[in-house]
C-alpha positions as CSV (number, residue, x, y, z in Angstrom):
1,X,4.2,-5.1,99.6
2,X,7.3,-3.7,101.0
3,X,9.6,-6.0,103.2
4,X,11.7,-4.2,106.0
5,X,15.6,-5.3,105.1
6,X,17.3,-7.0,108.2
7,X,20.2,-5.5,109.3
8,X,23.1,-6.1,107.6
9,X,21.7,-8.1,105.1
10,X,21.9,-7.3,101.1
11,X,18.8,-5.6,98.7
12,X,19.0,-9.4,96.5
13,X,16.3,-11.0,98.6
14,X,13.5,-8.5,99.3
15,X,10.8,-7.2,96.8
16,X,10.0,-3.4,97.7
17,X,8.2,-0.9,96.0
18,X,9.8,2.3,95.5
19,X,8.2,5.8,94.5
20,X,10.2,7.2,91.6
21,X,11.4,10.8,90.8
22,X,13.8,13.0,88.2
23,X,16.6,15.3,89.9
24,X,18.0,16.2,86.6
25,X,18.3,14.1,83.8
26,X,18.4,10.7,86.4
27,X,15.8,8.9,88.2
28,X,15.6,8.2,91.4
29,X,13.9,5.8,94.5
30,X,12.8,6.0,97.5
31,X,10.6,3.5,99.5
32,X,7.3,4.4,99.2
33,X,6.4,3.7,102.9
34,X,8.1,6.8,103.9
35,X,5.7,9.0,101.6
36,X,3.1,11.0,102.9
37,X,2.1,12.8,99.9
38,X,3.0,14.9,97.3
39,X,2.4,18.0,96.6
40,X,2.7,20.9,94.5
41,X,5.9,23.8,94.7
42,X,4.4,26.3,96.7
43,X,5.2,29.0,98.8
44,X,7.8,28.7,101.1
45,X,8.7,30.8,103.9
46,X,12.6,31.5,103.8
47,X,14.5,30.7,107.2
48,X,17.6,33.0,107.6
49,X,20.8,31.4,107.5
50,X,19.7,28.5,107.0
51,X,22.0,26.3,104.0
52,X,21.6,26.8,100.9
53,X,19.9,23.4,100.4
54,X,17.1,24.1,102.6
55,X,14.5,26.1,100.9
56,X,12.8,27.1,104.3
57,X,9.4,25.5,106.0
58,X,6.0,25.3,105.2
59,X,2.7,25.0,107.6
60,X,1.0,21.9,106.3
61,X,-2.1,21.4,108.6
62,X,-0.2,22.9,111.4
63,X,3.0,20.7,111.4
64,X,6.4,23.3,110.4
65,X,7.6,21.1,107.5
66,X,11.3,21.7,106.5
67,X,11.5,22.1,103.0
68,X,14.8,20.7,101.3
69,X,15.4,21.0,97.6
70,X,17.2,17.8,96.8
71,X,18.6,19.4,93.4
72,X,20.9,21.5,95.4
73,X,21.3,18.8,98.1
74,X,22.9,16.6,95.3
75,X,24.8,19.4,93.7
76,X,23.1,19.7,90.6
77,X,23.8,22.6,88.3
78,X,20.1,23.7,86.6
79,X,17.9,23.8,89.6
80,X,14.6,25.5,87.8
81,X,11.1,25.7,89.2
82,X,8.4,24.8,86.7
83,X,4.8,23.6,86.4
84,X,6.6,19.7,87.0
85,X,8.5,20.7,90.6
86,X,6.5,18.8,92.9
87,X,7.2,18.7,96.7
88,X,7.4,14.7,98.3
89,X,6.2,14.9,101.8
90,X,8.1,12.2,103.8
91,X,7.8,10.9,107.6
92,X,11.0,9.8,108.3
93,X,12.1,8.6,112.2
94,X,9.0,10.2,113.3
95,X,9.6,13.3,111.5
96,X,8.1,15.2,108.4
97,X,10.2,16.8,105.9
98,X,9.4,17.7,102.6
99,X,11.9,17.2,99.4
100,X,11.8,19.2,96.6
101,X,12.2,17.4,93.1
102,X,12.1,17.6,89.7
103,X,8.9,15.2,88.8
104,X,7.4,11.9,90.4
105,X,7.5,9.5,87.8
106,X,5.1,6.4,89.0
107,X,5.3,3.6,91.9
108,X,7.6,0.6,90.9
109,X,8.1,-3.0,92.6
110,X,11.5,-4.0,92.2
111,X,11.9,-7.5,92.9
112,X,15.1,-9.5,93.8
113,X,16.8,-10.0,90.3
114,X,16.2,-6.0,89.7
115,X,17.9,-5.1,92.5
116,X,21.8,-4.5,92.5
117,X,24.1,-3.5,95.1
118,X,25.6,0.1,95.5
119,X,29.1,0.1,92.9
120,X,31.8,0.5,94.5
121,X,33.5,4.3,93.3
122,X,35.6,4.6,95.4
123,X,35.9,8.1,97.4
124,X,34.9,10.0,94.2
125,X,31.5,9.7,94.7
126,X,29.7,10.2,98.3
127,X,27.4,7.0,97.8
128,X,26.6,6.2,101.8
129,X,22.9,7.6,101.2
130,X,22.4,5.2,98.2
131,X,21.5,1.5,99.1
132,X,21.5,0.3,95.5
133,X,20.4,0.4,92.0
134,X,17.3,-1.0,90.6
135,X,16.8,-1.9,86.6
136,X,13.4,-1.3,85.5
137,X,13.7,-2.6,81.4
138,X,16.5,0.3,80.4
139,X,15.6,2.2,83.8
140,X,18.2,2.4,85.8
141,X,17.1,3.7,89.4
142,X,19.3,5.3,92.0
143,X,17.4,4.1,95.1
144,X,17.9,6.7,97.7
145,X,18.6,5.7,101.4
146,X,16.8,9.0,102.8
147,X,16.5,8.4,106.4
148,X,20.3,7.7,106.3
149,X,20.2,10.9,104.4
150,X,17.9,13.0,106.4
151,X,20.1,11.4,109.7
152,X,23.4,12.6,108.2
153,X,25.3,15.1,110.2
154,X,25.1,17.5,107.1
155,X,21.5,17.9,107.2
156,X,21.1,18.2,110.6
157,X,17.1,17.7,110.2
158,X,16.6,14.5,112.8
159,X,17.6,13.6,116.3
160,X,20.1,11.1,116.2
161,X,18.8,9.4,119.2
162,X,15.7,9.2,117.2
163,X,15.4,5.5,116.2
């Protein structure tokens, strides 16, 4: 069962359960009580102009989904489309976007001792979207913050006053 984290307190005392995924050649978490579902890659419909990172939108039961492919989100240099591409439908502050990933791995519970806090790297790497690291035997998860991420000025995807 996941337990909501008080503000301002640390990832050490809550178990959660996290949905795991590939972007490359690391694996990733995000809670699972944001998921909708998951889907296959499908066709998109392109929206002009719009960044690079967002593939374009897709009618799913007549909701306009955003489609944003995390790979390029995240920077990462082979962004390929194969049978494993799966598309994770999320609700996040009210809202449904879809992320485009390299595979879904399995739902984990990471308890207390598993969880570790966010390493401090200075300002080399951009790590405000990730709320920590989980150890699953030699797994080592980077659990992703996404509505902090999907509420970030540089996606642009939610209403700030949304909360």
């Amino acid at each position: 069962m996941l337990q909501e984290r008080p503000a301002g307190s640390t990832v050490s005392h809550f178990i959660n359960e996290f949905l795991t995924f590939r972007l490359g050649n690391e694996e990733y978490g995000i809670e699972i009580l944001k998921v909708q579902e998951i889907r296959g890659y499908d066709a998109i419909t392109k929206i002009a102009n719009a960044p690079d990172f967002i593939k374009g939108v897709v009618n799913l039961r007549g909701i306009v989904v955003p489609i944003i492919d995390m790979r390029i989100k995240f920077e990462l240099s082979d962004v390929t489309y194969d049978q494993f591409t799966v598309v994770i439908i999320l609700n996040v502050s009210g809202r449904v976007v879809g992320v485009v990933v390299d595979g879904v791995s399995d739902v984990i519970t990471l308890e207390a001792e598993q969880m570790r806090p966010t390493p401090g790297l200075g300002s080399v790497i951009d790590t405000e979207y990730i709320m920590g690291l989980g150890a699953v035997g030699e797994r080592m998860l980077i659990l992703i913050d996404i509505e902090k991420l999907m509420n970030s000025d540089s996606m642009g995807l939610l209403d700030p006053s949304i909360n």
